[in-house]
C-alpha positions, 0 to 999 in steps of 0.5 A: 770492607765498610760498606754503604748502608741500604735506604731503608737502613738508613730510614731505620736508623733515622728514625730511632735517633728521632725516637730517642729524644722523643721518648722522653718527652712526659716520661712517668720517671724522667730520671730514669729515662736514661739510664733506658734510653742512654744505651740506646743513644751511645750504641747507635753509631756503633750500630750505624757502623757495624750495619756498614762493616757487617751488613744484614739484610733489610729485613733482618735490621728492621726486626733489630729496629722495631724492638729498639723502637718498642723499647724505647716506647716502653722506657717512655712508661718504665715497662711496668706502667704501659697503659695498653689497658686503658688503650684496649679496656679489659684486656688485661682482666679478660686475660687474667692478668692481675699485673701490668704484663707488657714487660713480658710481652717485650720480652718475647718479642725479643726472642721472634725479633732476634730470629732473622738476624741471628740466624744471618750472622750465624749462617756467614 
């Protein structure tokens, strides 16, 4: 049974077909933006339709939909060259950081973001 998709769901949706483009404008290596970006553009109607097919709560599809948006902000810097130490002076150095650790920091993001929805399509 194909279902409609919530408004918010929808919004979310929404908004990272308008991210994707967007994170490519000034993109550090613009040749690789989609081999980054690409995924996410070719699996959002597979999303739209599964969110329709399989529907998750609000909630569980915006922690799906912030860590695609974080990830596509990331591509626009290739993970490695996030300049949040230029955003935040001395974070990473009063962290101890001798390397760019925002890579890390999406990573386990990952892991809290997949909890919720993980937890729904386990629980059905």
């Amino acid at each position: 049974m194909i279902l409609a998709l919530s408004k918010a769901q929808t919004r979310m949706i929404g908004a990272i077909a308008l991210a994707i483009p967007l994170s490519a404008i000034g993109a550090l290596y613009p040749e690789n933006t989609w081999l980054q970006v690409g995924p996410v553009a070719l699996l959002l109607p597979a999303a739209w339709w599964a969110l329709r097919r399989y529907p998750i709560s609000d909630a569980a599809a915006g922690c799906l939909a912030a860590f695609v948006l974080l990830h596509l902000f990331a591509a626009r810097w290739s993970y490695s060259y996030v300049p949040y130490d230029q955003w935040l002076p001395g974070l990473g150095s009063s962290l101890g950081f001798t390397r760019n650790m925002f890579d890390r920091l999406v990573h386990f993001l990952f892991g809290v973001m997949a909890v919720l929805p993980f937890a729904e399509i386990g629980v059905r």
